[in-house]
One Martini backbone bead per residue (centre of mass of N, CA, C, O) as a GRO file, in nm:
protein
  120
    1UNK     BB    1  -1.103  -0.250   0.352
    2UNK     BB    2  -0.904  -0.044   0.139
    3UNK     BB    3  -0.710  -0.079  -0.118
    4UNK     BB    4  -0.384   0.052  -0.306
    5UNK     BB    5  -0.219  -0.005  -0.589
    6UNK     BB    6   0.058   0.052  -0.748
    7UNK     BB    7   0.231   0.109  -1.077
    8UNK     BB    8   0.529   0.189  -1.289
    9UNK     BB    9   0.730   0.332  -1.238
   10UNK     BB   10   1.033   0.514  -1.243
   11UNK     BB   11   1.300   0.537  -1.475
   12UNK     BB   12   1.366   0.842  -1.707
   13UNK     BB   13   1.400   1.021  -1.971
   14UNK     BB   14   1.371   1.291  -2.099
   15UNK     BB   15   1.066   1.273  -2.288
   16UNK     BB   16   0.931   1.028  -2.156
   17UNK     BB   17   0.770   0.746  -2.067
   18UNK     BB   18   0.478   0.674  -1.839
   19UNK     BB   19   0.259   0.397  -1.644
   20UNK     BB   20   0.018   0.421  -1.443
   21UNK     BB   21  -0.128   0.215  -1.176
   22UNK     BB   22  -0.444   0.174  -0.995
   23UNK     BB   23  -0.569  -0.052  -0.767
   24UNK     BB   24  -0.879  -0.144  -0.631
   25UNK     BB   25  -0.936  -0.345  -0.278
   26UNK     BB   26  -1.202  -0.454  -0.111
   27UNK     BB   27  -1.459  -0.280   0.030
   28UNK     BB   28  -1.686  -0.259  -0.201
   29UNK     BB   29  -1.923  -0.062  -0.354
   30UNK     BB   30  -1.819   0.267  -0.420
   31UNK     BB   31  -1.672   0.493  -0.670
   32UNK     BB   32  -1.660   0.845  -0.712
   33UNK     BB   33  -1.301   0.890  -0.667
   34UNK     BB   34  -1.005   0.952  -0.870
   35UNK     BB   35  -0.660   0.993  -0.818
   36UNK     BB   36  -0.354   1.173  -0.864
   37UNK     BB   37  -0.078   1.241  -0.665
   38UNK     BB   38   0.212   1.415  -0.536
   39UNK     BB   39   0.557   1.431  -0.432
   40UNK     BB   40   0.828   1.642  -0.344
   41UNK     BB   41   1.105   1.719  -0.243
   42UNK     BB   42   0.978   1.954  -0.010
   43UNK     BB   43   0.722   1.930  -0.085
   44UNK     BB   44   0.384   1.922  -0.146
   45UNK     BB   45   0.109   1.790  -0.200
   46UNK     BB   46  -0.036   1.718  -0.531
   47UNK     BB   47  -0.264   1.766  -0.793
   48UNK     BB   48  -0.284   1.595  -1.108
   49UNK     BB   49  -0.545   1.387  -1.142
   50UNK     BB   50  -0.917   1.367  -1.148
   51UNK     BB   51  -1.233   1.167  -1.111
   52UNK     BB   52  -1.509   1.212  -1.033
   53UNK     BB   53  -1.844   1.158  -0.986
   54UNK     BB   54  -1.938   1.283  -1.323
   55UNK     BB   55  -1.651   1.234  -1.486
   56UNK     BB   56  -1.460   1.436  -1.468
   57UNK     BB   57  -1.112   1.580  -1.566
   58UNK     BB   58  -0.857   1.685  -1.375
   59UNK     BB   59  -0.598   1.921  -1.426
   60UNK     BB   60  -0.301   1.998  -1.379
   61UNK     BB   61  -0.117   2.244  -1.556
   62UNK     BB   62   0.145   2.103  -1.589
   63UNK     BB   63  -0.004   1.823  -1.729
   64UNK     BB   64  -0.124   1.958  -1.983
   65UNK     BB   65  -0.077   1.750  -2.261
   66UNK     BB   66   0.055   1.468  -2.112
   67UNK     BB   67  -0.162   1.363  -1.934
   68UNK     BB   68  -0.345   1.070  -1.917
   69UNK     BB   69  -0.654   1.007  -1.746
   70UNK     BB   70  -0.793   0.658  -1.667
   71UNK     BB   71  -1.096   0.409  -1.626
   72UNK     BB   72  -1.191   0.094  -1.509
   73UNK     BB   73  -1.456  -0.008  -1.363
   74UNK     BB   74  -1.450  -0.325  -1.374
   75UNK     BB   75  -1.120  -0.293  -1.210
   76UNK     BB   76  -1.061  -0.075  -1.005
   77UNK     BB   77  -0.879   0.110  -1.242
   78UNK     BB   78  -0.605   0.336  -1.269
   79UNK     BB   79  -0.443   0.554  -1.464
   80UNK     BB   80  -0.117   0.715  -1.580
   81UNK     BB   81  -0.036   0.927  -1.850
   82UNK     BB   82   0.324   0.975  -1.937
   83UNK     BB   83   0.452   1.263  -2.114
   84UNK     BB   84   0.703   1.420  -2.166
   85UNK     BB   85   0.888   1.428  -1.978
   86UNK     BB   86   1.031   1.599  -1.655
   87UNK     BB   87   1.207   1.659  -1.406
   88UNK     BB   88   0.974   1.782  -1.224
   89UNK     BB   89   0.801   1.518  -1.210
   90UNK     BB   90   0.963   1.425  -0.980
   91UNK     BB   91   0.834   1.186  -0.781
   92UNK     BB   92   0.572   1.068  -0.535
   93UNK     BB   93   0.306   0.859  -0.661
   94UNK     BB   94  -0.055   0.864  -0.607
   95UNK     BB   95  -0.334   0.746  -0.477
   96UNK     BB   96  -0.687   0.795  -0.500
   97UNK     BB   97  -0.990   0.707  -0.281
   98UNK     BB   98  -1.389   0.733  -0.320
   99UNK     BB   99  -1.648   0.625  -0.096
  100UNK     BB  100  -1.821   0.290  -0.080
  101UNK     BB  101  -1.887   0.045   0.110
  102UNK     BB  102  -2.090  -0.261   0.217
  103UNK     BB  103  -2.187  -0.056   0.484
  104UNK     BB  104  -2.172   0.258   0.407
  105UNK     BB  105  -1.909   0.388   0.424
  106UNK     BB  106  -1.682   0.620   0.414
  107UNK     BB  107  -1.419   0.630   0.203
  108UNK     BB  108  -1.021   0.744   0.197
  109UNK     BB  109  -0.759   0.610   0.023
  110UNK     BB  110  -0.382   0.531  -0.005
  111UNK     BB  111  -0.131   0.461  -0.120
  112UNK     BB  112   0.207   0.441  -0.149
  113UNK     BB  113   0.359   0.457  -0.364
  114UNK     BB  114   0.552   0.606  -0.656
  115UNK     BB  115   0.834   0.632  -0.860
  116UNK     BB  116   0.970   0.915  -0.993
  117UNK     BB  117   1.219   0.940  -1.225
  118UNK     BB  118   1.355   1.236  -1.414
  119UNK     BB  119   1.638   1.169  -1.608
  120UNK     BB  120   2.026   1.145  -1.748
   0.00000   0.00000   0.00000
C-alpha cells in the first residue's frame, strides 16, 4: 500500500499565504506523477497543479502566477505554495500521486485531504 498524508492546512485571510505539504510512503518503488487537486463545496473535484513523468508541471488558470508546486524526490515530499489566497481558493485540497509498487504493479493513491480556508 501507498500512504499520503497532507498537511498544511488552515484559515487564513485573504491576501495571505499557506504551504501544503503531502508525503507518499509505503510499498514504493517509483512515482512518475504527483498533483494537487482541490474540491469546493458543491462543486467538483479539480486539478490544481501537478508534475508530470517529464518534469514539467501544469497549473490551473485560476492559480497561475500564485501557486508554486515543488517536489523533493528524495523525500517522496511534494509543496504547494499558496500566495495570494482569495475566498475562491477555499476547498479540500487533495494529494494525488501515481506510480509503481516495488512488485511493480502500478498504483494511484489519495491522500485524506485537508481544508483551506480563506475568509476575513
Amino acid at each position: 500500500q501507498v500512504q499520503l498524508v497532507e498537511s498544511g492546512g488552515g484559515l487564513v485571510q485573504p491576501g495571505g499565504s499557506l504551504r501544503l505539504s503531502c508525503a507518499a510512503s509505503g510499498n514504493i518503488f517509483t512515482i512518475y506523477a504527483m498533483g494537487w487537486y482541490r474540491q469546493a463545496p458543491g462543486k467538483q473535484r479539480e486539478l490544481v497543479a501537478a508534475i508530470t513523468s517529464s518534469g514539467s508541471t501544469n497549473y490551473a488558470d485560476s492559480v497561475k502566477g500564485r501557486f508554486t508546486f515543488s517536489r523533493d524526490n528524495a523525500k517522496n515530499t511534494v509543496y504547494l505554495q499558496m500566495n495570494s489566497l482569495n475566498p475562491e481558493d477555499t476547498a479540500v485540497y487533495y494529494c494525488n500521486a501515481e506510480g509503481t509498487t516495488m512488485t511493480m504493479d502500478p498504483f494511484a493513491s489519495w491522500g485524506q485531504g485537508t481544508q483551506v480556508t480563506v475568509s476575513s
